[in-house]
N, C-alpha and C positions, 0 to 999 in steps of 0.2 A: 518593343523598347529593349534597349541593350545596357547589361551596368553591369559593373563587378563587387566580387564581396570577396573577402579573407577566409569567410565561413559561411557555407550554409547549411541553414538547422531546417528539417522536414518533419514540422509537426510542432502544432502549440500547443500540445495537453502539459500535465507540469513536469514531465522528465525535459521536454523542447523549451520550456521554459529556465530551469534548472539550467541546462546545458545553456543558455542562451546567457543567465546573468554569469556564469560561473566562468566562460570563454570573455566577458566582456569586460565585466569588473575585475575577476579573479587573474586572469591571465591575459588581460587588457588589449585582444584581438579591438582593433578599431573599427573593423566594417564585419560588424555579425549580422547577418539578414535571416529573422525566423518565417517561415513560410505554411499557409496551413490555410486549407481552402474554409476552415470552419471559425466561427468567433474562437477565440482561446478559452480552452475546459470546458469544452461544451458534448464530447467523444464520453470520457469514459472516467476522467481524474473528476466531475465534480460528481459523478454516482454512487461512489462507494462511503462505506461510514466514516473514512475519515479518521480514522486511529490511527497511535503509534505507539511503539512498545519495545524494550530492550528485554523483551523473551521470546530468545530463539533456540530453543533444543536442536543440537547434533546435526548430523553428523560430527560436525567439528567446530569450532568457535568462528569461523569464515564469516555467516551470515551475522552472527550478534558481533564482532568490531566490524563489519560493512556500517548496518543499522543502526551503531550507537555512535558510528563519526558522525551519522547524517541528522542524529538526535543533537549531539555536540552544536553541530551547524546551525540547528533550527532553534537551539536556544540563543546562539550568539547573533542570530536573527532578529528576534524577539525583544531581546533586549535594546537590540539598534535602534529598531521603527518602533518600539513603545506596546508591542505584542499587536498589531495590528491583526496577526491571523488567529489571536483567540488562543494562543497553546496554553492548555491545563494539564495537569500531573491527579487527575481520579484516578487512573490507573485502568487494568484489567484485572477484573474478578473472577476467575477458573473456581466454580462451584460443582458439588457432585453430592447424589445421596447412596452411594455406593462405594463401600471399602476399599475394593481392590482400586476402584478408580481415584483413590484419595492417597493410596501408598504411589499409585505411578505417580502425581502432581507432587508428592513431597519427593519422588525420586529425580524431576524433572529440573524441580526447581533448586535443587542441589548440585546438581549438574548445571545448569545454566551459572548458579552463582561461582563456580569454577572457572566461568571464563570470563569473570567477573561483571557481573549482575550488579553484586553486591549481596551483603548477607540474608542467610534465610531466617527470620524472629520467628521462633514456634514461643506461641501463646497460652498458656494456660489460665490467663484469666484474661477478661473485656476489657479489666484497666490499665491493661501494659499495650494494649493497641492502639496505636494513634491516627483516626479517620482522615481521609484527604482533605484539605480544605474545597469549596464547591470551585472555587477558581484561579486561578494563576499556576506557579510553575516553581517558584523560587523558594530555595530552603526547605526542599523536602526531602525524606529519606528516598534511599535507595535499595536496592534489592527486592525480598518478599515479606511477604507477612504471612504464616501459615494458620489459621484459624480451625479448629477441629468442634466437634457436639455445639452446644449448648452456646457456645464462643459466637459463631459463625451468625446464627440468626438474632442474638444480642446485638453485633457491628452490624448487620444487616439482615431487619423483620421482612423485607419483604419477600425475601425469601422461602422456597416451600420446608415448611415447619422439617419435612424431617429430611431436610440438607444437612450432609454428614461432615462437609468443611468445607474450606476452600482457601485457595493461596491468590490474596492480592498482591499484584505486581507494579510495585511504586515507581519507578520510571516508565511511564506508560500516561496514556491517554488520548485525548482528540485535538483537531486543529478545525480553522478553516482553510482548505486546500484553495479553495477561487482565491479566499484573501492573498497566502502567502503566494500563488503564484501571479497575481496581478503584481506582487512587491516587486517580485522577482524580476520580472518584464520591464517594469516601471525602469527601476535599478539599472538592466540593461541597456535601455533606451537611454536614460541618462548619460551611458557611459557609451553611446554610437551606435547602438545595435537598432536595427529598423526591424520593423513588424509587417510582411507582407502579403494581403488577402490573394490567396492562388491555390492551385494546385499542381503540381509536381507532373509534369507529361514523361521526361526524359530527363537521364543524366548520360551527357557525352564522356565519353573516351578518349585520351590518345595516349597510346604504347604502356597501355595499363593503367594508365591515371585520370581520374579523375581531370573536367576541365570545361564544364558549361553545365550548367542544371537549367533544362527547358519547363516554361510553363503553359499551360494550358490555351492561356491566353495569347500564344504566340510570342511571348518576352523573355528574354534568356540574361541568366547569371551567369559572367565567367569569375568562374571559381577553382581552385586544386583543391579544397575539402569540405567533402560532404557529410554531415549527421543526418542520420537516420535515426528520427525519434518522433515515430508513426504511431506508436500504443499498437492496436489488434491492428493495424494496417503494415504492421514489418514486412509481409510476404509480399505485399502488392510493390511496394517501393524497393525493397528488395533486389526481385524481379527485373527493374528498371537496369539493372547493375550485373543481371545473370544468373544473380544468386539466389537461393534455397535458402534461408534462414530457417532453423532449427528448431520451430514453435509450434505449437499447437494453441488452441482456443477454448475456454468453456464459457458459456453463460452464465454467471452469476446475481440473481435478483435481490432485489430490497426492496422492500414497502418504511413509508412512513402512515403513521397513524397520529390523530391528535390524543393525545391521553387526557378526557377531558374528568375523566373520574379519579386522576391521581392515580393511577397502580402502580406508580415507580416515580421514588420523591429525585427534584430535578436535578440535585446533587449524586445522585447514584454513581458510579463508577460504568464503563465498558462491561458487562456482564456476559460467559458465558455461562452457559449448562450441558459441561463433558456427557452427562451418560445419554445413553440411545433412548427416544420419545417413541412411542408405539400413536400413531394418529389415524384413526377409521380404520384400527386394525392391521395394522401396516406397522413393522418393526424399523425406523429410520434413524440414522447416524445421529452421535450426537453434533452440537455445534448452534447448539439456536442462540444467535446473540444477540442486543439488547443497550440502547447506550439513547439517555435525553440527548438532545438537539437544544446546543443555545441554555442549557441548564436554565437557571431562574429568571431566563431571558425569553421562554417560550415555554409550548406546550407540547410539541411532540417528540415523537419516538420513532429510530431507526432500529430497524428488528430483520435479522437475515439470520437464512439456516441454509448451508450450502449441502444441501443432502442429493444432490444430483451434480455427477461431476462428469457428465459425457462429454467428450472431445467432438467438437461439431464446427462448423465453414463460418470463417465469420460474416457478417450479412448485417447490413444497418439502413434503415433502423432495426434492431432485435425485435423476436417475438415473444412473449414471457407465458408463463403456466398462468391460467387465468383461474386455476382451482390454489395457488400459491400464496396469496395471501391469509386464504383461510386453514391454512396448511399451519402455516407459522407462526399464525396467533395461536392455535389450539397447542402447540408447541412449547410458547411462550409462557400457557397457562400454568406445563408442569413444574416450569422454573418461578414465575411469579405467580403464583394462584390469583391474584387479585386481577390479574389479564384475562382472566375468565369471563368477566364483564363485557369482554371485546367479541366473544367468539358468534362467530355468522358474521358480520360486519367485514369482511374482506374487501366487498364491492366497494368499501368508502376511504377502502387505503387506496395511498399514489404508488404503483408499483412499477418501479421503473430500474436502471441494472446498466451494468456493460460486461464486458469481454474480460477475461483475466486470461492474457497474452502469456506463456509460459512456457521453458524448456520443459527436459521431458525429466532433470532432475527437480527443477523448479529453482534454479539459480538465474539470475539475470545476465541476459547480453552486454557486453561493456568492451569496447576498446577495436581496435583498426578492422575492418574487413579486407578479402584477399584482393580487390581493388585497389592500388597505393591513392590515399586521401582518402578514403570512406570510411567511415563509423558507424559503428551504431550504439545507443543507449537504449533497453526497452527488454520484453519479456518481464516484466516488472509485475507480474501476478498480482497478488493482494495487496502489495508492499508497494506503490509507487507511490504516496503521500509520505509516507514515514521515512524511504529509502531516496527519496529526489535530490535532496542537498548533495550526498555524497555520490549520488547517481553523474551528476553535472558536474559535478568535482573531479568525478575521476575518468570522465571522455573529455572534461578540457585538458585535463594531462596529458592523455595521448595525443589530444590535437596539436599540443604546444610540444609536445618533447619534453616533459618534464619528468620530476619523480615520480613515480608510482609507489601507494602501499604495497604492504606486502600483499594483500588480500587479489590484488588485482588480476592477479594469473588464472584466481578461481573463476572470473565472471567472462575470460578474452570468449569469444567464437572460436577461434582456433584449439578450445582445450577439446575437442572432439575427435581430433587427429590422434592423440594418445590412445592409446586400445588397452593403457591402463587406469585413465580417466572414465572411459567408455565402460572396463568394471565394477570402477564404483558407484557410476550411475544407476546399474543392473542392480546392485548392492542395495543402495541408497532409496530407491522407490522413487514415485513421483510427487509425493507431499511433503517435502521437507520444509520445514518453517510453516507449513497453512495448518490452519487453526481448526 
């Protein structure tokens, strides 16, 4: 079968979605065709916890106005459809029961409200603190709230007794990723975009351009632009084009557990616990985090410690640490002691995970490839829920010719050709913005 399309998008997770409403409604491309051999968010967007949050430390303010247009968008979302995807403002809790790790979180969050966050409230008593509400979005502060001693397990008992502080982060929180990105789709289709079950064989050429995307099934798109918005599959599709895209892979897991004993009341916040956990003897990163599912809507718990960060082939279905769950409950323990109740019971969490697609500064792909019509939107690490809106906002700029932020130069493929780019990536390390 032979058809044409104005646009085609490779890949239904929610950045191919994103891209999909944002070219159709936004920039009102009339034949957008998303293509993706798998139901939509079913790869690797509906796996992860689902949070979002306008705290992004350094290098330079890039990633926090990226992140907090795409927060902007997901409110003015919300407010359209009636919050359909569930966005609440509990925030992220960065706890520690270690000094020096309490003077970096008050130096962090100092720094982040410079590129504006919003202000830092240090507290010296319980009653100048004002707790999130367990749901909605609207009318809440902004910025941080620094909590130090006595403070910290007052706003929050479940806490282990001798947590030495921690800074809640008030623009922040969780969504539902399937919801908003089913809106998305919806939205699109509304406005011409077609949704088609395939898989991506070939994209042809002629004299550099893009100009037919072949599928599987023998059926061809004529098309002049291509998105590429594969999640951990960039290299494959890619490829189809000639190209090396610039990614590596890690595995990252998550378990849900039912908490049927209450260790964490369902209004809790996004919870981390910065310092290092020592488990079976073993000294491991910190980073064990913690956030209800569905608050007083449900009973469980998503809990993930990303303490294994090897760069490995991506391969689907993944295979996960089967000693993992019991890892991260024991984990869980030093931050919620009442988690303690859970430990041995791994075998009865659901442990399941995807890829976190990522340069090798950990900035995202965004904008034309050396192909003329090709794109890509993707390397979207941890951040492709929180970062989608403005993900799909800013490849249907490129696709349409329009403005671009200013931020856009930092996310093109091509900033790798700079050899002064190239040292600040040496500079900069591979974790910038992950948690």
């Amino acid at each position: 079968m032979q058809s044409s399309a104005d646009v085609v998008i490779c890949g239904a997770g929610i950045a191919g979605a994103a891209a999909a409403y944002h070219l159709a409604v936004t920039q009102q491309f009339s034949r957008v065709v998303l293509v993706d051999e798998r139901e939509p968010f079913t790869l690797t967007s509906d796996k992860g916890t689902q949070g979002y949050r306008n705290w992004w430390p350094g290098p330079d303010d890039t990633m926090f106005k990226f992140v907090s247009r795409s927060i902007d968008l997901l409110e003015e979302s919300a407010r359209e459809n009636g919050n359909v995807f569930r966005m609440n403002r509990r925030g992220y809790l960065f706890a520690t029961a270690d000094e020096d790790q309490m003077a970096r979180l008050a130096a962090t969050a100092h720094q982040v409200s410079g590129f504006g966050m919003g202000p830092v409230r240090m507290h010296r008593s319980a009653a100048t603190y004002a707790p999130a509400p367990s749901d909605g979005f609207e009318e809440q502060p902004i910025g941080a709230d620094l909590l130090t001693g006595e403070q910290t397990c007052g706003a929050f008992p479940f806490l282990a007794p001798d947590t030495l502080g921690a800074v809640h982060v008030r623009r922040a929180g969780t969504l539902n990723a399937v919801a908003l990105g089913n809106w998305m789709i919806t939205r699109a289709v509304a406005a011409g975009a077609q949704f088609v079950r395939g898989r991506v064989s070939a994209v042809a050429t002629d004299g550099g351009r893009v100009r037919e995307v072949r599928l599987a099934d023998g059926s061809t798109i004529a098309t002049d632009r291509f998105v590429i918005a594969a999640g951990p599959a960039l290299h494959q599709v890619g490829r189809l084009l000639g190209l090396d895209l610039p990614v590596v892979h890690e595995l990252h897991s998550k378990i849900t557990i039912r908490d049927s004993g209450r260790a964490v009341p369902r209004d809790a916040p996004f919870v981390i616990w910065t310092d290092p956990v020592t488990v079976g003897g073993k000294a491991l990163p910190g980073g064990v985090h913690m956030r209800p599912v569905d608050l007083a809507h449900g009973s469980e718990l998503y809990l993930i410690w990303t303490y294994e960060t090897d760069v490995r082939p991506y391969v689907w279905p993944p295979s996960f640490d089967a000693r993992y769950p019991d890892v991260v409950l024991e984990g869980s323990a030093r931050m919620i002691p009442a988690m303690s109740a859970y430990a041995g019971t791994g075998s009865t969490a659901l442990l399941d995970g995807g890829y976190y697609c990522k340069t090798r500064e950990n900035r995202p792909l965004i904008g034309p490839l050396p192909v003329e019509g090709a794109f890509v939107v993707g390397a979207l690490s941890g951040m492709g829920v929180m970062s989608a809106h403005a993900c799909g906002e800013l490849v249907s700029a490129h696709v349409a010719g329009t403005a671009l932020p200013d931020y856009a130069r930092w996310f093109l493929p091509s900033r790798y050709d700079d050899p002064q780019y190239r040292a600040l990536v040496e500079e900069w390390g591979p974790l910038v913005g992950q948690l």
